[in-house]
Phi, psi and omega in degrees: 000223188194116176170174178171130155247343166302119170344017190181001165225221173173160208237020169108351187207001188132041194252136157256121199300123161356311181296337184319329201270144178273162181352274173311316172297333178264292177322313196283353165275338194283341196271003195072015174281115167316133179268089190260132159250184173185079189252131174294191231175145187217149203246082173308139175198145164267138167212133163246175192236137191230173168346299181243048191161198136282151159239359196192135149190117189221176193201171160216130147241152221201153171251154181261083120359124130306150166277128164220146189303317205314319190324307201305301210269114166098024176316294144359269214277349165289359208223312197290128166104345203233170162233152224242145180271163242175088168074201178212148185090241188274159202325149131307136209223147168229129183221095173232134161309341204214155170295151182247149142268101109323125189024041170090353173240172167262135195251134168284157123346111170169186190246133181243177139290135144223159190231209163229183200199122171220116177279186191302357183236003162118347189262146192270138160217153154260170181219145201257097196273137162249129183292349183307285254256290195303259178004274172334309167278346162071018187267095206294168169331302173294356166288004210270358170307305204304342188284155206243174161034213193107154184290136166250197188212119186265147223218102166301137154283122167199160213245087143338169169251322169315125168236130187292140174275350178218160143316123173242136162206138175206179181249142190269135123326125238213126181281342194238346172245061202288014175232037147203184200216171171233119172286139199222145162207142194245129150210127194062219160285014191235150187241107166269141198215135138213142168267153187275167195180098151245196207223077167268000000 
């Protein structure tokens, strides 16, 4: 999946490690000096369409982590117990227009943050952050273990055999259900799932 909190590593969901930046660019931010980038980006996105319109529409963009094997070793303890950063550089944002239900629970209409969450036993959620209070607090991405609350989503696990080489996330098109979908992330061998349900 893609995440992480030890500074370099990840869970499947993400941390991009400090060493990425380079040398000079990590001093001129320590001088308060800007750190500039220009990283492409990936867009998962739903949109439906009616009569007079749009009637639903929502997306999540993210930057895409590489897989690297070493992540596989010491998963457990990189991940149980923490909340987890969700892609890399700048936040992963969820923006829907329409209400989503995920495992009974519900997202307004809005603009989100989003991280991951893995308890001491092993279980996944993602979390829907509202971005005023991080705005306010000033809290980049690689802070997101420091983040409190948040909506969560409870998230099925499971190991694959395919392994994704970078973060993926996207929305499944569902064959027996055309007005939901099952949200899927990918990283390595590991698969984070919930279904969408939105409410058009």
């Amino acid at each position: 999946m893609a995440c992480l909190a030890p500074r370099a590593i990840l869970a499947a969901i993400v941390f991009a490690p400090l060493s990425a930046v380079p040398p000079t660019a990590r001093a001129s931010a320590q001088d308060g000096g800007p750190y500039i980038q220009l990283e492409p980006r990936a867009m998962a996105r739903v949109v439906y369409f009616g009569n007079a319109g749009v009637s639903g529409e929502y997306a999540i963009e993210y930057g895409k982590p590489a897989w690297k094997a070493e992540y596989e070793k010491g998963w457990d303890a990189m991940t149980r117990g923490k909340r987890l950063r969700l892609g890399k550089d700048w936040w992963t944002t969820l923006n829907t227009f329409c209400p989503l239900v995920m495992e009974k629970v519900e997202v307004k209409p809005g603009t989100y943050y989003l991280a991951l969450d893995c308890s001491d036993k092993g279980e996944w959620s993602l979390v829907a952050l509202d971005p005023e209070p991080i705005r306010k607090q000033r809290v980049d991405a690689f802070g997101s273990e420091q983040t409190k609350g948040g909506t969560k989503i409870p998230l099925k696990h499971e190991e694959v055999k395919e392994s994704a080489a970078e973060l993926t996330i996207q929305f499944v098109a569902d064959p027996k259900e055309q007005r939901q979908q099952t949200l899927e992330i990918r990283f390595g061998k590991h698969r984070l799932a919930v279904v969408v349900q939105p409410k058009v």
